[in-house]
C-alpha positions in Angstrom: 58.1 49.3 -37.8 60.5 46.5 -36.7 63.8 46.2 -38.3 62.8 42.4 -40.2 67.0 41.1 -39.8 66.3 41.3 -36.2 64.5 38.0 -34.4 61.0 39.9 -34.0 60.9 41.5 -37.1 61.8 38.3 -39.1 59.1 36.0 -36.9 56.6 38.6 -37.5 57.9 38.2 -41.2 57.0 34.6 -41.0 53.9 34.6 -39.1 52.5 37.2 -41.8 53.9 35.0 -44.8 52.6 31.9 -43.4 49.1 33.1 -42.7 49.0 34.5 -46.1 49.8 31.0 -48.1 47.1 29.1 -45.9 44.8 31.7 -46.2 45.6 31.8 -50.6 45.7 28.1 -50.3 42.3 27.1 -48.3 40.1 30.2 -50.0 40.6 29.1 -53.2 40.2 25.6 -52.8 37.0 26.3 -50.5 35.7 28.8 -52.7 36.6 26.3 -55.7 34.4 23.6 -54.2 31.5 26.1 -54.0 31.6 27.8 -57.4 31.7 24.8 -59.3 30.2 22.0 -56.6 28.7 20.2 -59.7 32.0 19.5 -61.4 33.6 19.0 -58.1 31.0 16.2 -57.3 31.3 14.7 -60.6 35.1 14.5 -60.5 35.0 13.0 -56.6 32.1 10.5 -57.3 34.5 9.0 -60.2 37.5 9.5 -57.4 36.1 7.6 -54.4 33.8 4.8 -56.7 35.6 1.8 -55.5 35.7 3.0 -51.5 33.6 3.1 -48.4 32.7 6.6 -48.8 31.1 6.0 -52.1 27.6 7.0 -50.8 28.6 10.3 -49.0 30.9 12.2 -51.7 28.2 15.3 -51.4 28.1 15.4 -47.8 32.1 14.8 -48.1 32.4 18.1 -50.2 30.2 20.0 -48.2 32.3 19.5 -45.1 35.4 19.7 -47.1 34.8 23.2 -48.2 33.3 24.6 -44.9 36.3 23.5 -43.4 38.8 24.9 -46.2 36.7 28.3 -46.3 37.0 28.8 -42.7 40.4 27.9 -42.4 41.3 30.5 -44.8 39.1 33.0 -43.7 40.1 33.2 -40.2 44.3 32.9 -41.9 43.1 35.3 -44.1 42.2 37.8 -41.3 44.6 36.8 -39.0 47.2 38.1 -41.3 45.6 41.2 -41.3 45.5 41.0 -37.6 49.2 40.4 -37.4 49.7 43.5 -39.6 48.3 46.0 -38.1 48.1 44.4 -34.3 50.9 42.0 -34.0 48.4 39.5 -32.4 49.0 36.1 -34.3 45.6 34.5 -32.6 43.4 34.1 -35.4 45.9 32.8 -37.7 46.7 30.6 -35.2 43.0 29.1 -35.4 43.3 29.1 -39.1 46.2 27.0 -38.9 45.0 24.5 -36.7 41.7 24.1 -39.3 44.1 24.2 -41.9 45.6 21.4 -40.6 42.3 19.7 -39.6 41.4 20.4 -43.6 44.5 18.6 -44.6 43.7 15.6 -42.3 40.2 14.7 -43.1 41.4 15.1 -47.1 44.8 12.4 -46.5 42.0 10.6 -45.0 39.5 10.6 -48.0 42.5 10.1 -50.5 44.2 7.2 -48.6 40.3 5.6 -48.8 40.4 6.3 -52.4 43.4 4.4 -52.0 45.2 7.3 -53.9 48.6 7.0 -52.2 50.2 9.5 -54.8 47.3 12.6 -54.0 47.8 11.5 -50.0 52.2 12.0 -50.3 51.4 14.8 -52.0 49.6 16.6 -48.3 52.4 15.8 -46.6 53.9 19.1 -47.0 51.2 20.8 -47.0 50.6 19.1 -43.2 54.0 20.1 -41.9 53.3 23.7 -43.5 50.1 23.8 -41.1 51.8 22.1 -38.3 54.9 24.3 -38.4 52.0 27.6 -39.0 50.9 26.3 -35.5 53.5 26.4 -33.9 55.2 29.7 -35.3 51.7 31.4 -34.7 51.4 29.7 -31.3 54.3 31.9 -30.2 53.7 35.5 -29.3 
């Protein structure tokens, strides 16, 4: 086991901790949009009424939570991976669908013209960004 104060032990740390919150993060919001679709829809249809993507809100979720379920699937397992294997390249792919995820919903909440909901991403997006690049490093 690595001593965690030293460089290696505390990126490991890192890798771990950051896989795990975009794993928690993107299952539960995937998994969310899937249990309860219905309300979901209902909720979104209200949300994007006055934009473009009026017409496609179902199509919007289903792509929505494909994306968010495999981004924290594959964070999910990579931080299992790193565990046991100390091989950060499947959380690596989670993050960069994490940050895909976060992209395509500033996207649809900047259509909606809900500024608030899209600032609100932000940190989220530099979470996913910096997740890259951590995990990116071996």
């Amino acid at each position: 086991m690595q001593d965690l104060r030293m460089l290696g032990g505390s990126a490991t740390l890192l890798r771990i901790l950051v896989s795990a919150f975009l794993a928690i993060l993107f299952l539960q919001s995937g998994i969310d949009k899937v249990v309860d679709r219905r309300g979901n829809l209902e909720w979104l249809k209200g949300h994007f009424a006055k934009s473009p993507l009026a017409g496609i809100v179902p199509a919007m979720v289903t792509a929505i939570a494909i994306l968010e379920i495999a981004a924290g699937a594959l964070s999910a397992i990579g931080c299992v991976v790193i565990i046991f294997a100390r091989d950060s390249t499947i959380a690596f792919y989670g993050a960069v669908i994490s940050a895909i995820a976060i992209v395509a919903l500033f996207f649809g909440q900047r259509m909606a013209k809900d500024y608030a909901g899209a600032a609100v991403l932000v940190p989220y997006f530099l979470l996913a960004l910096s997740a890259i690049y951590l995990l990116a490093q071996h």
